[in-house]
Rosetta silent file (secondary structure, phi, psi, omega in degrees, C-alpha in Angstrom):
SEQUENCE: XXXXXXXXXXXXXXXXXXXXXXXXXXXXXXXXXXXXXXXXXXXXXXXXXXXXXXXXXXXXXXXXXXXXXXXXXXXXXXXXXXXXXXXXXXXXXXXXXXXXXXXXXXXXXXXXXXXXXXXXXXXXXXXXXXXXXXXXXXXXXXXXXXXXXXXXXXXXXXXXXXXXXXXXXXXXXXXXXXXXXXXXXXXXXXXXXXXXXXXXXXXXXXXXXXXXXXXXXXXXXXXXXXXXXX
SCORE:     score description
SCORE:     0.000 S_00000001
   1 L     0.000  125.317  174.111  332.294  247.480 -118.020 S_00000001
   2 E   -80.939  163.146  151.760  329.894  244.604 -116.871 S_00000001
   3 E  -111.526  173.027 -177.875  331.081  241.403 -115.179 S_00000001
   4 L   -87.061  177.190 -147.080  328.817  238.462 -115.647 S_00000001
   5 L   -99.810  170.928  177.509  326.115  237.831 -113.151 S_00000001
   6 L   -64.306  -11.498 -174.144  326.085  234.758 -110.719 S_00000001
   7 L   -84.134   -9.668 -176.156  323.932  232.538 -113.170 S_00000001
   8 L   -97.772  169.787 -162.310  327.285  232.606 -115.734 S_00000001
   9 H   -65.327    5.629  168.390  329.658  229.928 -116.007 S_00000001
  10 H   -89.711   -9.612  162.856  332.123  231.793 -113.419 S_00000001
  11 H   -95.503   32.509 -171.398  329.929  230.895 -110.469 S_00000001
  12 L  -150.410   -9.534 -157.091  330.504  227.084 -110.851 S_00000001
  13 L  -116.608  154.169 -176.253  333.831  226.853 -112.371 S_00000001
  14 L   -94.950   17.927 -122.281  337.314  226.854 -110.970 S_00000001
  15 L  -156.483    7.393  173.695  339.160  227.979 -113.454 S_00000001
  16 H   -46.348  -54.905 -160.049  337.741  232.127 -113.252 S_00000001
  17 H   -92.875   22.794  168.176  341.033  233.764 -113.104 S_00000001
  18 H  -116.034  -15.342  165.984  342.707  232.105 -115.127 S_00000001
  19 E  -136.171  112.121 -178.282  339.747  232.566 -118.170 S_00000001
  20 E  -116.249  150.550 -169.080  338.425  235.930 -117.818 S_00000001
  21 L  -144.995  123.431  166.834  335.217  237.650 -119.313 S_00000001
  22 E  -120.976 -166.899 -169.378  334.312  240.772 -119.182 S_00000001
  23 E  -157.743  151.637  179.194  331.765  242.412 -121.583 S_00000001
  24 L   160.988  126.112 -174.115  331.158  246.263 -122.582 S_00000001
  25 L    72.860   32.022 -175.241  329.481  248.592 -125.440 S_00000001
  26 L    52.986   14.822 -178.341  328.295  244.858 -126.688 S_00000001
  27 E  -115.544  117.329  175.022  331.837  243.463 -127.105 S_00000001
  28 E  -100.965  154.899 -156.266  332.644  240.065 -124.518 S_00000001
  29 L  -142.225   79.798  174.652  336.368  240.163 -124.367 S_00000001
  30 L   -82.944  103.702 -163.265  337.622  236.484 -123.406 S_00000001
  31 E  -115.890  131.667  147.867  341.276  236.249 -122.085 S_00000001
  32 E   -54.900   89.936 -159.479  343.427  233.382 -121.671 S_00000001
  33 L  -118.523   84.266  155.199  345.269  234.563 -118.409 S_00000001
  34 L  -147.784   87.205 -173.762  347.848  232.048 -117.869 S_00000001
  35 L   -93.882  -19.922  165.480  350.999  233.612 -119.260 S_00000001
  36 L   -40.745  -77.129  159.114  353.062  232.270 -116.824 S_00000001
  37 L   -99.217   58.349 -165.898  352.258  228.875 -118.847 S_00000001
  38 L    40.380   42.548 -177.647  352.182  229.953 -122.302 S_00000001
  39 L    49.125   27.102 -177.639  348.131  230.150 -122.347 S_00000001
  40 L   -76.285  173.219  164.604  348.070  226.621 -122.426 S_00000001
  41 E  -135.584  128.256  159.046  344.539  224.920 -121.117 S_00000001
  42 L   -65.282 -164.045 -173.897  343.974  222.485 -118.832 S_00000001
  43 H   -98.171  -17.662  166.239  340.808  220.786 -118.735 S_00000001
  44 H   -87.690  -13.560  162.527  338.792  223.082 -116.935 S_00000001
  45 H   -70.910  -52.215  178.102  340.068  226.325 -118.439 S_00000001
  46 H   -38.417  -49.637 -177.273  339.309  224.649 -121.731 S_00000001
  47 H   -79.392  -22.597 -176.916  335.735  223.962 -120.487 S_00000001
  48 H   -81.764  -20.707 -178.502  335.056  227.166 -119.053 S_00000001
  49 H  -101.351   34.191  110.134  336.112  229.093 -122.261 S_00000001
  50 H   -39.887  -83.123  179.058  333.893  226.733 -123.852 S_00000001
  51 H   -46.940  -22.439  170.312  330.962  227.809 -121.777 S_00000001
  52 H  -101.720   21.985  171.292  331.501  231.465 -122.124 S_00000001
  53 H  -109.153  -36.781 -173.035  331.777  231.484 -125.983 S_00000001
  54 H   -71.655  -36.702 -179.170  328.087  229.469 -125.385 S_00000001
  55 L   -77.692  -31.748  165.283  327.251  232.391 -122.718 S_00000001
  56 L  -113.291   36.181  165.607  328.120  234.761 -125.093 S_00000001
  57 L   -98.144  -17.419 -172.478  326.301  233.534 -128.190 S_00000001
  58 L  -131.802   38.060 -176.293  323.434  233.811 -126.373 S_00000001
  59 L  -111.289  127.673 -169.705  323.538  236.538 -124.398 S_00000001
  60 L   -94.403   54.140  130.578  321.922  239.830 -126.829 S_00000001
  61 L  -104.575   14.336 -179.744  323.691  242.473 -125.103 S_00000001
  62 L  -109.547   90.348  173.694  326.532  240.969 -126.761 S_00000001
  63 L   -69.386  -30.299 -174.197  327.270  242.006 -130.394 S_00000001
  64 E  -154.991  127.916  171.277  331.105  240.731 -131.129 S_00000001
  65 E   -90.554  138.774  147.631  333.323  238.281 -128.914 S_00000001
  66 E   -82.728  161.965  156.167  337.263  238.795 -128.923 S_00000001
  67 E  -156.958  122.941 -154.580  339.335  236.320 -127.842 S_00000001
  68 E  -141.495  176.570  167.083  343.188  236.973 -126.952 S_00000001
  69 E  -127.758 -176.919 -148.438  345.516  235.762 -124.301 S_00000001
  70 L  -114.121  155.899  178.901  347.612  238.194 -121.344 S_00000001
  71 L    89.440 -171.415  168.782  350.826  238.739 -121.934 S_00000001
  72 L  -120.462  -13.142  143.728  352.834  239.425 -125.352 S_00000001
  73 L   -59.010  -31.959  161.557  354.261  236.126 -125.877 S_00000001
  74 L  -152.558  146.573  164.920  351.307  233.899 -126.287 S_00000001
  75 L   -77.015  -60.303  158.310  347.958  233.490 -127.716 S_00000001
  76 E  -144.158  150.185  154.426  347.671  229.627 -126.987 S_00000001
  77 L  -124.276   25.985  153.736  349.738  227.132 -126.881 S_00000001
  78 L    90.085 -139.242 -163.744  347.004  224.211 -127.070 S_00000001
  79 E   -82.897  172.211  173.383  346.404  221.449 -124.056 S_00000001
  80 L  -123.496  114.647 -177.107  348.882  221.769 -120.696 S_00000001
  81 L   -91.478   19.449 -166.889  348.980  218.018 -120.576 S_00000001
  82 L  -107.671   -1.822  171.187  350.877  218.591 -117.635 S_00000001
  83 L   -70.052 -160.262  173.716  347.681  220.164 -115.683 S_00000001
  84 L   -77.409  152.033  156.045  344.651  218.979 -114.072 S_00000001
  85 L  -131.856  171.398  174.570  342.077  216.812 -116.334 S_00000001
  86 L   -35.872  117.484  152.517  338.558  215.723 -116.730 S_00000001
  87 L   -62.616  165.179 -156.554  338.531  212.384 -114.280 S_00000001
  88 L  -128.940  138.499 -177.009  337.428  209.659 -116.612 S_00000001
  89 L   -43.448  139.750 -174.760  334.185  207.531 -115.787 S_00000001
  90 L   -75.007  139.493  179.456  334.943  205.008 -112.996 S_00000001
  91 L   -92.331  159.454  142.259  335.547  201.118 -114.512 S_00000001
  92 L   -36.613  142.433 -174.997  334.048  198.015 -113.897 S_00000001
  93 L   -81.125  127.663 -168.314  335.852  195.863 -111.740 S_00000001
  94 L   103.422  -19.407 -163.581  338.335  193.773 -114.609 S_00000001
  95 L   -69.963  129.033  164.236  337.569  196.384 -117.354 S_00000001
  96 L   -13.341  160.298  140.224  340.638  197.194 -119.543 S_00000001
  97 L   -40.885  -75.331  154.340  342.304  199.990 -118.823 S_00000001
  98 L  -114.114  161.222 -176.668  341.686  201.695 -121.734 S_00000001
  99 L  -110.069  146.274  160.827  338.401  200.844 -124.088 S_00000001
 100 L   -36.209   72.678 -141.506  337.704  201.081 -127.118 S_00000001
 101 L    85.148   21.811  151.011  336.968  204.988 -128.158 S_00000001
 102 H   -23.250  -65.700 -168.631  338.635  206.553 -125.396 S_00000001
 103 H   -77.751  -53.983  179.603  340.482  208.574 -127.029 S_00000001
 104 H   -71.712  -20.815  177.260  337.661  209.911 -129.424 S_00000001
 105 H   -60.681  -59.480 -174.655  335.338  210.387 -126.262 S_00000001
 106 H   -34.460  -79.116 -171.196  338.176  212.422 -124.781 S_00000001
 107 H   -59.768  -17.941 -178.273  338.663  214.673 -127.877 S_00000001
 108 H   -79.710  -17.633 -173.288  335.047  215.014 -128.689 S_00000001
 109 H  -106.909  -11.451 -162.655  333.889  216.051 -124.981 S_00000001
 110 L  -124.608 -105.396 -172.580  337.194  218.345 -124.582 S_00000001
 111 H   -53.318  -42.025 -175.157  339.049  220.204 -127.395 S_00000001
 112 H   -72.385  -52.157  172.111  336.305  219.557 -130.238 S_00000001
 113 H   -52.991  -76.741 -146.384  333.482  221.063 -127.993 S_00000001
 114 H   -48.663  -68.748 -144.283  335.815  224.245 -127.544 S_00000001
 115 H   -71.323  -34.415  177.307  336.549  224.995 -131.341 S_00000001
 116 H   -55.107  -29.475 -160.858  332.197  223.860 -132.105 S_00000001
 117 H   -96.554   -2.530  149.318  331.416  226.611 -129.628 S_00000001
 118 H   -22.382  -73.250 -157.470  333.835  228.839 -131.623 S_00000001
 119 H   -69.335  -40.229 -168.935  332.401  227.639 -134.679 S_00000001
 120 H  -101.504  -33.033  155.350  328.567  227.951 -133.610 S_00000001
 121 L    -8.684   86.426 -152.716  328.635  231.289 -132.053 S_00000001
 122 L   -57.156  -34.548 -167.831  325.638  233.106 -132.927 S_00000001
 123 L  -116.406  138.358  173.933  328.261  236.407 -132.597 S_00000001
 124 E   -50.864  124.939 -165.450  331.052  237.399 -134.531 S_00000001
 125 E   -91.483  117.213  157.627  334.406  235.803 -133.215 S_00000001
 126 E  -106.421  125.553 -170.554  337.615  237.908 -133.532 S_00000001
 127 E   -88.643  148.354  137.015  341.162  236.244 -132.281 S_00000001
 128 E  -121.120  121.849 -158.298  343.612  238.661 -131.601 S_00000001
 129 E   -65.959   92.307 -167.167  346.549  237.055 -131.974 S_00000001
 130 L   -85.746  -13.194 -155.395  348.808  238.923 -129.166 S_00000001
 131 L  -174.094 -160.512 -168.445  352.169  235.786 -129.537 S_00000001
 132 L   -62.370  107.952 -172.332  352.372  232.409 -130.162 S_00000001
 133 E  -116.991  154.097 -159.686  349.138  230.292 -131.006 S_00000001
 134 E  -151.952   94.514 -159.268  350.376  226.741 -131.034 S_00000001
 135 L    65.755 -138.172  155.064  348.935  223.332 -131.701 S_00000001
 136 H    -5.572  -67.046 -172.209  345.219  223.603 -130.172 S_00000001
 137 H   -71.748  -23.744 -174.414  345.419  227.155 -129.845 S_00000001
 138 H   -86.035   -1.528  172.811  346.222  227.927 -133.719 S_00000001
 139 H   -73.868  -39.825  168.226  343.061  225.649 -134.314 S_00000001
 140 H   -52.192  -60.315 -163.546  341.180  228.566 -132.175 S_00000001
 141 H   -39.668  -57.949 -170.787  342.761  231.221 -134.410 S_00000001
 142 H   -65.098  -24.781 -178.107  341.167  229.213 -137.916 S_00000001
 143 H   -61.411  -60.089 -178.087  337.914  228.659 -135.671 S_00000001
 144 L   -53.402  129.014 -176.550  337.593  232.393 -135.515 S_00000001
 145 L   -62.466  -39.250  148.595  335.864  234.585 -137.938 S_00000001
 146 E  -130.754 -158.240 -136.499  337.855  237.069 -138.372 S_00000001
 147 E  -128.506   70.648  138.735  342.111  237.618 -137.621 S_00000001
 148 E  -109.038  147.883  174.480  344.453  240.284 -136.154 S_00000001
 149 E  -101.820  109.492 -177.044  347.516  239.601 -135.736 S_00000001
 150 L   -53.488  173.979  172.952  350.195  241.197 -133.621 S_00000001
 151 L   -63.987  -32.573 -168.046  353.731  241.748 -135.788 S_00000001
 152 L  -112.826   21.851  171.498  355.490  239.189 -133.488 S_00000001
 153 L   -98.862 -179.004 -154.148  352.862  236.750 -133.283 S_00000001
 154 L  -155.007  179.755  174.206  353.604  233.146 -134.968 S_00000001
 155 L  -162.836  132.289 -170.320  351.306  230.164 -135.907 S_00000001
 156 E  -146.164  137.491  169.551  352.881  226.370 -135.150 S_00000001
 157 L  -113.708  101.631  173.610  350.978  223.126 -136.270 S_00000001
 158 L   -98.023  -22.236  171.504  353.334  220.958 -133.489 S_00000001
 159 L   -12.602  -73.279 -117.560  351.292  217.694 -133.454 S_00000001
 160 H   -79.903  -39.725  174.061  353.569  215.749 -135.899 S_00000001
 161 H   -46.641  -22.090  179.376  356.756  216.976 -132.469 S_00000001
 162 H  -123.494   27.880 -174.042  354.635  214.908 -130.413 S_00000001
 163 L    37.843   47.894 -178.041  353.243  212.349 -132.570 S_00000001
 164 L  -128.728  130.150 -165.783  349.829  213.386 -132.738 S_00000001
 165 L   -50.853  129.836  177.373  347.173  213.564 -135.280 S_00000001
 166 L   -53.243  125.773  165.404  346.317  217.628 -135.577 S_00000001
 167 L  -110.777 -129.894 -172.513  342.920  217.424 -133.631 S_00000001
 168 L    29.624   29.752  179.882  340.842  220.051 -132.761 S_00000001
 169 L    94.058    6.446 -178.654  339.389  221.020 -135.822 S_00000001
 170 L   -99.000    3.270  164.398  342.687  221.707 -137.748 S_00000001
 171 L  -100.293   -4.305 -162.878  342.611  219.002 -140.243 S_00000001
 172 L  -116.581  -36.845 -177.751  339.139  219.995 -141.234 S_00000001
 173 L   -58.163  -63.650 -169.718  339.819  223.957 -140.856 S_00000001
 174 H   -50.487  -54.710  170.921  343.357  224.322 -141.846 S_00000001
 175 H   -54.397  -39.812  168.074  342.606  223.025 -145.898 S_00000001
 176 H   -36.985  -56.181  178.660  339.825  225.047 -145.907 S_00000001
 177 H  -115.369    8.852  162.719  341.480  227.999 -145.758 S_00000001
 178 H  -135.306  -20.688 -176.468  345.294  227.720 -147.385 S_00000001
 179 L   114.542  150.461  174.518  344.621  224.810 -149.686 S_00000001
 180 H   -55.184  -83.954  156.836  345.468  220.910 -148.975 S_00000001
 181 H    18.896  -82.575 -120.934  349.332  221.690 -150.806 S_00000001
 182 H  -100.715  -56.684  170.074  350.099  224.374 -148.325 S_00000001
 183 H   -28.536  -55.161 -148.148  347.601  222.916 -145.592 S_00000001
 184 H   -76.176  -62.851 -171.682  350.076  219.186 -145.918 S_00000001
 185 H   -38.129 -104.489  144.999  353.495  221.511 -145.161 S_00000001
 186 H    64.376 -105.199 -172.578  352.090  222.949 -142.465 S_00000001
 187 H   -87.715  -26.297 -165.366  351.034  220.177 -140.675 S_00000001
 188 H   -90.370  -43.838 -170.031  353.849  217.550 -141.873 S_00000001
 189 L   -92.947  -45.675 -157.446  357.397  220.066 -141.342 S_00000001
 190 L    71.587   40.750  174.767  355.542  222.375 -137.925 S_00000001
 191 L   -85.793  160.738 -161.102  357.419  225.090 -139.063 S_00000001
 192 L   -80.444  125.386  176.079  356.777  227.892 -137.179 S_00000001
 193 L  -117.195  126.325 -152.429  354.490  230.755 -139.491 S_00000001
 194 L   -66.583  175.539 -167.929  355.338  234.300 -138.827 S_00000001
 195 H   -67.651  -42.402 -151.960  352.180  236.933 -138.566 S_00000001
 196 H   -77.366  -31.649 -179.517  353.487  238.348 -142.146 S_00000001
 197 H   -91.554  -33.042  176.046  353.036  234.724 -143.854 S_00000001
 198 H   -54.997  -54.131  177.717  349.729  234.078 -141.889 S_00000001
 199 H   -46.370  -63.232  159.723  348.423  236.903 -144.189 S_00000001
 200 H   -25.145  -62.346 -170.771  349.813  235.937 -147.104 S_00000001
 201 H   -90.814  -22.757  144.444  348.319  232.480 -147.119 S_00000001
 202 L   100.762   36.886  121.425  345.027  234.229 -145.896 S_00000001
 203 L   -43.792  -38.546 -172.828  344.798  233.200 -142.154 S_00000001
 204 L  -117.749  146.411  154.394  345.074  236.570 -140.701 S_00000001
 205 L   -54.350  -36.876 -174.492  342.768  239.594 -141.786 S_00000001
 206 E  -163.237  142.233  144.970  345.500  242.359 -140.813 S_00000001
 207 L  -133.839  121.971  166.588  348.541  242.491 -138.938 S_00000001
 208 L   -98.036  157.504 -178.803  349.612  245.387 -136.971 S_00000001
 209 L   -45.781  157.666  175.048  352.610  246.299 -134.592 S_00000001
 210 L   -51.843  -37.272 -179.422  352.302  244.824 -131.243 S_00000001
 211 L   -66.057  -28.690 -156.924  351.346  248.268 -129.775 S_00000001
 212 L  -112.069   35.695  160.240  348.339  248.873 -131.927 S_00000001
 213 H   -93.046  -14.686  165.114  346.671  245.559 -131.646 S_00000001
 214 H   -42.297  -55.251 -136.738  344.163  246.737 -129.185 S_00000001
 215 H   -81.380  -14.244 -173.994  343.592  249.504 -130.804 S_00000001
 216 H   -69.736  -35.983 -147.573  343.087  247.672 -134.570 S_00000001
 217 H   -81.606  -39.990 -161.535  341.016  244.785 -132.732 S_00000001
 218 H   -75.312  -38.198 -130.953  338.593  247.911 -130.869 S_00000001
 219 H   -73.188  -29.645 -171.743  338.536  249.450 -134.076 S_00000001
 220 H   -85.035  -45.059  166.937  336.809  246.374 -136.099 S_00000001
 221 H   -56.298  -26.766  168.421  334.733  245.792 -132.841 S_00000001
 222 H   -53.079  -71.442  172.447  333.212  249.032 -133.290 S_00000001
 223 H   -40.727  -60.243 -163.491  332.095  248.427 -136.991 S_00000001
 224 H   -69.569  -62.043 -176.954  330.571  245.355 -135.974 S_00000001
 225 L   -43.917    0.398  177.433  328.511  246.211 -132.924 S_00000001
 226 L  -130.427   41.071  174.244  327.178  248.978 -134.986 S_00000001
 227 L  -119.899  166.064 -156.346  325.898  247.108 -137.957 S_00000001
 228 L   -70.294  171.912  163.423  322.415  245.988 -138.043 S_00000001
 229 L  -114.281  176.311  178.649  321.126  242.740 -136.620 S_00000001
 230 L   -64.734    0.000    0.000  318.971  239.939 -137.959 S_00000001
């Protein structure tokens, strides 16, 4: 198993051990490791597993990225608005508070970057869904190319509980792939959708018992790192 070298985004950022990357046999393996707080991300875990889905699109000893969270309870559970964030450019003396496009700077520099570098990977993205992906985080899961899903994992669109527009790529993702109809529910009740219904509606590629998600998740990395390249 390699770790990355001092030139990767883990020599600059503070946020290592709580987003960890290892790599081996061409598979980077990206973990959420804050189970403690449901895998939520602050703003610098958010940015660092930005930068290593960018470090490993373009790193060619890399054939297939995973991306799971520690524990057995959660996958993600979106922003921790209760962590640290991004300081915000210093104002003019008099300047509003807030400005005009705040709010779209914010999501476009933070959450939107994460799910683009998802989206733009160069290498095939697999989530494995270990728990609960939730708000943000079930926007990674639809970012990702392909799915497994533990037995006891869940998918929650919770925006509309806090009275917030789905961001992160899950109004443009989510229709995409269950239909507007199905897509509207969804996002409008936040009922919680078991692993078994994720399938169904054709979110997850497979779901296996909890025990064998490793071994389902190695088993698909395998195929890929040993199919040709471009």
């Amino acid at each position: 198993m390699s770790n990355p070298s001092a030139a990767s985004p883990a020599a600059e950022n503070p946020a290592d051990d709580l987003v960890l990357y290892t790599s081996e046999a061409g598979v980077a393996t990206i973990t959420i490791n804050a189970p403690d707080q449901g895998n939520s991300l602050n703003a610098a875990m958010r940015d660092q597993l930005t930068d290593w889905f960018e470090w490993a699109s373009a790193d060619l000893a890399v054939r297939a990225v995973v991306l799971t969270g520690a524990g057995e309870r959660h996958f993600c559970t979106g922003a921790n608005l209760g962590g640290a964030q991004k300081p915000a450019p210093p104002r003019p003396e008099g300047a509003p508070e807030r400005a005009m496009g705040d709010a779209s700077r914010m999501i476009k520099r933070g959450w939107q970057r994460l799910v683009a570098s998802i989206l733009d990977c160069e290498k095939p993205v697999i989530a494995a869904v270990n728990g609960t992906a939730a708000g943000g985080g079930a926007h990674l899961v639809l970012a990702a190319d392909l799915v497994v899903m533990s037995d006891t994992a869940k998918l929650v669109e919770v925006f509309v509980k806090r009275g917030i527009l789905p961001d992160a790529g899950g109004a443009y993702l989510l229709p995409r792939i269950v239909g507007p109809q199905i897509a509207k529910e969804l996002m409008f009740l936040a009922d919680s959708v078991p692993a078994e219904r994720c399938a169904q509606l054709g979110i997850a590629n497979r779901v296996v018992p909890a025990a064998e998600l490793n071994e389902a998740v190695a088993a698909l990395t395998e195929r890929l790192v040993a199919s040709p390249t471009k």
